[in-house]
C-alpha positions in Angstrom: 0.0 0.0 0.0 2.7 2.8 1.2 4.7 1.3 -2.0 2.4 2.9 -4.3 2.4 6.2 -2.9 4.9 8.8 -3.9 7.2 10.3 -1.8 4.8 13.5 -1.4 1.5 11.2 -0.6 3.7 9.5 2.4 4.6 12.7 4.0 1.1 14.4 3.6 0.0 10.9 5.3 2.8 11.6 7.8 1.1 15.2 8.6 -2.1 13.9 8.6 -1.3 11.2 11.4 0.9 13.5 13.3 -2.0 16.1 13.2 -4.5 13.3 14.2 -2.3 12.1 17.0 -1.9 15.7 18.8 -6.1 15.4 18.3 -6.2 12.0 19.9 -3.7 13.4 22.9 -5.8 15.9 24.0 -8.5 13.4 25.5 -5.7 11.6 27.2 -4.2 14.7 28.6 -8.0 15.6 29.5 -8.5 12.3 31.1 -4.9 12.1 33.1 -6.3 15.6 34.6 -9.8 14.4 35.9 -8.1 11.4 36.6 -6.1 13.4 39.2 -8.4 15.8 40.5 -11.6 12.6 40.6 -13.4 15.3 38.7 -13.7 16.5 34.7 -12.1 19.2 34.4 -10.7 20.6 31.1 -7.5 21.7 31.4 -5.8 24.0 28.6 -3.2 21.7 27.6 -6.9 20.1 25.9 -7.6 23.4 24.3 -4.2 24.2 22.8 -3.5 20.7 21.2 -7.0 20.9 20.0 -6.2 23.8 18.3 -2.4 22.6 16.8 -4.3 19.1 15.7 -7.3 20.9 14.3 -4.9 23.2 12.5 -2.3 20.5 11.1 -5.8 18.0 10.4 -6.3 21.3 8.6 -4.1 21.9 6.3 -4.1 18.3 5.3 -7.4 18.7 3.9 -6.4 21.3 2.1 -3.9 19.6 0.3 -6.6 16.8 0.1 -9.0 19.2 -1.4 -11.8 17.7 0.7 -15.0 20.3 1.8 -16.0 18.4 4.3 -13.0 18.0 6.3 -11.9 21.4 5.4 -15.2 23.3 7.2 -15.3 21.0 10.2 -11.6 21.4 10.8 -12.6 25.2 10.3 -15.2 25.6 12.8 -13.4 23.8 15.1 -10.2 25.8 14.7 -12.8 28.9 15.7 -14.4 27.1 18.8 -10.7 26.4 20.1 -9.3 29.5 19.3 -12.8 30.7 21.4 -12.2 28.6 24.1 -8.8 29.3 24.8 -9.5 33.0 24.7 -12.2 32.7 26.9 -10.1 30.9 29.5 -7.0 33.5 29.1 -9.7 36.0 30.1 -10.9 34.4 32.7 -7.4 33.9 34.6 -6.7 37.6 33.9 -9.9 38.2 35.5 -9.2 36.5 38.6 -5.4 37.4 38.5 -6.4 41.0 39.0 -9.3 40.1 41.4 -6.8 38.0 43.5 
């Protein structure tokens, strides 16, 4: 299978599968937190490799010139760019108010 891809299909696979790993890592980072506090808890370690897997998932779309991956990676890029801006404010917030 790999032996019949060029040398350009196997490293946009590579991207792909690096970007889908980082994905896959944030609900084990997100587990390994609740796991330690015997709560769920989003920590933003979950956020920010959303974000870099979303974004690398991304940009292999692109390249595989599908729509469908292309807008969900899209509007999920926006809800974790949204979360993770929401949380920064929130620790400002209580940085100030502390």
């Amino acid at each position: 299978m790999l032996s019949d891809l060029s040398r350009m299909e196997v490293i946009w696979l590579a991207i792909g599968l690096i970007g889908q790993g980082l994905f896959t890592g944030r609900f084990l980072v997100q587990w390994i937190c609740s796991e330690r506090v015997k709560r769920s808890v989003i920590p933003m370690a979950f956020w920010y490799l959303s974000l870099a897997g979303g974004l690398v998932l991304l940009s292999y779309a692109l390249y595989r010139q599908d729509p469908v991956f292309i807008l969900g990676q899209l509007i999920g890029a926006f809800i974790y760019l949204r979360n993770i801006y929401f949380s920064l404010r929130e620790r400002r917030y209580q940085d100030v108010n502390t």
